[in-house]
C-alpha positions, -999 to 999 in steps of 0.1 A, spaced: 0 0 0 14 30 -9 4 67 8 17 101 -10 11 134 12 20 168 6 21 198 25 0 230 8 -14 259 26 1 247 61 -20 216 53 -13 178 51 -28 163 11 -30 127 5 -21 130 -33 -39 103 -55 -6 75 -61 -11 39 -60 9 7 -60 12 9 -100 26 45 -98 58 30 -78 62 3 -108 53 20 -136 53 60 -134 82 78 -145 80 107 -117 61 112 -82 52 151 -75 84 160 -50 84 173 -20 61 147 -11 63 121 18 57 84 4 45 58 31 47 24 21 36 -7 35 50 -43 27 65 -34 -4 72 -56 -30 110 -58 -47 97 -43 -78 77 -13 -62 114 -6 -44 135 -6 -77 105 18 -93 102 38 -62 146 43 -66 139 50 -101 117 83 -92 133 94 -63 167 88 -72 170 76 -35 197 42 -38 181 9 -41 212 -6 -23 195 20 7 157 8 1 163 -30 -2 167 -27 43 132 -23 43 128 -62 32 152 -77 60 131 -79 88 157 -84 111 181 -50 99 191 -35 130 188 -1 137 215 23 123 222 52 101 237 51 62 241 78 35 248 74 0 258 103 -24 227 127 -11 207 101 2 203 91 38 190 60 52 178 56 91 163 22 104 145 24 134 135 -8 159 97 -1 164 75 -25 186 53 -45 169 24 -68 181 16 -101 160 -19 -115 162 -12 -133 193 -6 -102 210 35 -112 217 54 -81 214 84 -79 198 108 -53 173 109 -47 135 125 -22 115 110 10 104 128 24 71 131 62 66 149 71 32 153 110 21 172 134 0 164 173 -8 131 163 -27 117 134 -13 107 121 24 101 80 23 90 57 51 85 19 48 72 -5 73 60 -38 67 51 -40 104 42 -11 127 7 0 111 6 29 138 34 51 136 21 66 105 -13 73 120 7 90 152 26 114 131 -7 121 108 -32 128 146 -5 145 161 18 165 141 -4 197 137 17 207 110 37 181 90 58 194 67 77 167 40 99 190 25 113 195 60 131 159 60 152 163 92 121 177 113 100 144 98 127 124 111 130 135 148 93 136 150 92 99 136 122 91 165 98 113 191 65 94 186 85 63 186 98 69 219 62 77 233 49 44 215 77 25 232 64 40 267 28 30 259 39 -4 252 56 -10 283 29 3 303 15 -29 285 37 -52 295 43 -35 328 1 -45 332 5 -78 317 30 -87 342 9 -71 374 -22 -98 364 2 -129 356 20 -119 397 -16 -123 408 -22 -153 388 10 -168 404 1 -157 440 -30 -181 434 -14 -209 418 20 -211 413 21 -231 384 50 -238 355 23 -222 334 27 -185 346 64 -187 348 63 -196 312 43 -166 309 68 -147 331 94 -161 311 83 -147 281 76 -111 297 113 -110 305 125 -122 268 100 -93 256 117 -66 278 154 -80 263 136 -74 231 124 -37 238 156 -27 259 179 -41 227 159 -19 205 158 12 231 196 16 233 201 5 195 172 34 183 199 55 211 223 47 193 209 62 158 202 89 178 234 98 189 249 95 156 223 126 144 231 144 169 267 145 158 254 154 124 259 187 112 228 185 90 203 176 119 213 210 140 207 238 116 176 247 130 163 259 165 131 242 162 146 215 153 172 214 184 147 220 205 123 186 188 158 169 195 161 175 229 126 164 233 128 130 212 164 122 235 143 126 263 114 108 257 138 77 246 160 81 278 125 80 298 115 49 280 147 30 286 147 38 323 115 22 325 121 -5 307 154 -10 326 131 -11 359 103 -31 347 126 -61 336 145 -54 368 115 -59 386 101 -84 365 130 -105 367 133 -104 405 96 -108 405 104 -141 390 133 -152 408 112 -145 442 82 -169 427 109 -201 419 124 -197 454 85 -198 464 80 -228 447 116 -242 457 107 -239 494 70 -254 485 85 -281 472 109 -285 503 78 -283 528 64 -311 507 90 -335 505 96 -326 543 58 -335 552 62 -367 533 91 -376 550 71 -372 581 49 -394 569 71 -422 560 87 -424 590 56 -419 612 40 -452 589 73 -472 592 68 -478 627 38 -500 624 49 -517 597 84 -527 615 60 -539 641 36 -558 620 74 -576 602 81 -585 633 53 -605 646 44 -617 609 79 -638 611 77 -674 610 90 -679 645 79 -706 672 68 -693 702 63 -655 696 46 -635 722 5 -636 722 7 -661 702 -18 -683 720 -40 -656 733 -69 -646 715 -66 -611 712 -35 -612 703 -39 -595 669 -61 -567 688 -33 -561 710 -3 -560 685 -29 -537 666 -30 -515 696 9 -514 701 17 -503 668 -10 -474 669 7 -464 701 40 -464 686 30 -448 658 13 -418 677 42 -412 698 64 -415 667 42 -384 651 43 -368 682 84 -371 685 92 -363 650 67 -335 653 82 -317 678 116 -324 667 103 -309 632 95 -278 654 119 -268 674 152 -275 655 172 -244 654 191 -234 624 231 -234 632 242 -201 635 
């Protein structure tokens, strides 16, 4: 799908282009900003064609796992973003988002992250393609806030699976938490690698011309510093979170085998009594009176309830060694 906008009178136009334009036209009106999503090879080569913008550039925007970083060829420049992106099962993870520009044309490509787009449409009141370098920090501002909205996510997610494991303390929710912690490796990898690409444009003499622009800077730098410091505590506290719930279920499982133990010994009792008289020995005691099974009966139930009681309050008041 392919989305051409235009700024004029202080006013965003979606100009009429479609998929066959990027293939088959010979020229896109410039000073334009093309959107594209899930592009095909051929709409890239036609889309280099018209904008003169590298294909050797465009062709990241078909690796789905290009890592963030900034390229420049001749007077084109190339900056891939990590963006989060949900799949239909609702697992969050990172993609690349592909922004390509020279002096008369602004292009994104994403063949994941449908929202982006739609943030910098609602809530740039002015957007301006002709102004590439503004486009671009806006696109690194609105990223950062996504990124912060997403871990509120997660950081929500994780709050009901803790309550979940307060309850039941099954494999399942670890799994679960398991998987909250790989999604926060995910996020944090992309946070400091979109930091990164950051960095390098702030070095750049092109990306400091403006006040306005400095200023939009500062702003995106500190929205992505705010979003890394939370996700640095949530997986902090995610992991510990987890670590605290296995040593739960670690101690469980001690208590348990503990109690079990109990009860083996308690029930060995009787049954070492019950060996005894069951040999095949002459002359064993009661053997010719006729309760004797009543009373051997009694015996080992005595044994056995002083045994509980003993090991009991053994169990009880053993110290730890200091």
């Amino acid at each position: 799908m392919v989305n051409v906008y235009k700024e004029i009178d202080d006013k965003l136009i979606e100009l009429n282009y479609n998929d066959e334009h990027l293939i088959n036209a010979d020229s896109i009106e410039e000073k334009t900003w093309i959107h594209i999503e899930n592009p095909s090879n051929e709409m890239l080569v036609g889309l280099s064609k018209i904008t003169s913008i590298p294909m050797t550039l465009l062709i990241s925007a078909l690796d789905e796992e290009e890592s963030a970083h900034v390229d420049q060829e001749d007077n084109s420049f190339l900056i891939v973003l990590d963006v989060p992106f949900i799949d239909e099962n609702d697992n969050i993870t990172t993609k690349p988002f592909v922004i390509a520009y020279n002096d008369n044309y602004f292009i994104t490509v994403s063949n994941y992250n449908k929202t982006l787009k739609d943030t910098i449409l609602n809530k740039v009141k002015i957007v301006e393609p002709q102004k590439q370098i503004r486009m671009t920090l806006n696109f690194i501002y609105y990223l950062s806030k996504e990124f912060i909205s997403i871990l509120k996510i997660i950081d929500n997610k994780t709050k009901s699976i803790e309550k979940e494991l307060y309850s039941s303390l099954k494999n399942e929710e670890l799994f679960k938490m398991l998987a909250v912690n790989k999604t926060f490796v995910y996020i944090s990898n992309a946070l400091n690698a979109d930091k990164g690409v950051l960095s390098k444009l702030l070095k750049s003499s092109r990306f400091m011309r403006y006040e306005q622009d400095m200023d939009l800077m500062e702003d995106a730098q500190i929205e992505l510093e705010q979003a890394i410091e939370m996700c640095t505590i949530y997986r902090d506290i995610s992991a510990s979170t987890m670590d605290a719930f296995s040593s739960v279920i670690g101690n469980n499982l001690n208590i348990l085998m503990k109690r079990l133990s109990i009860i083996t010994i308690v029930l060995s009792l009787p049954t070492l009594i019950a060996s005894i008289w069951g040999m095949n020995f002459v002359d064993l005691p009661l053997e010719e009176t006729p309760y004797g099974f009543y009373i051997v009966l009694g015996i080992a139930l005595i044994f056995t309830i002083v045994g509980a009681i003993f090991v009991l309050f053994v169990s009880k008041n053993k110290k730890p060694k200091k």
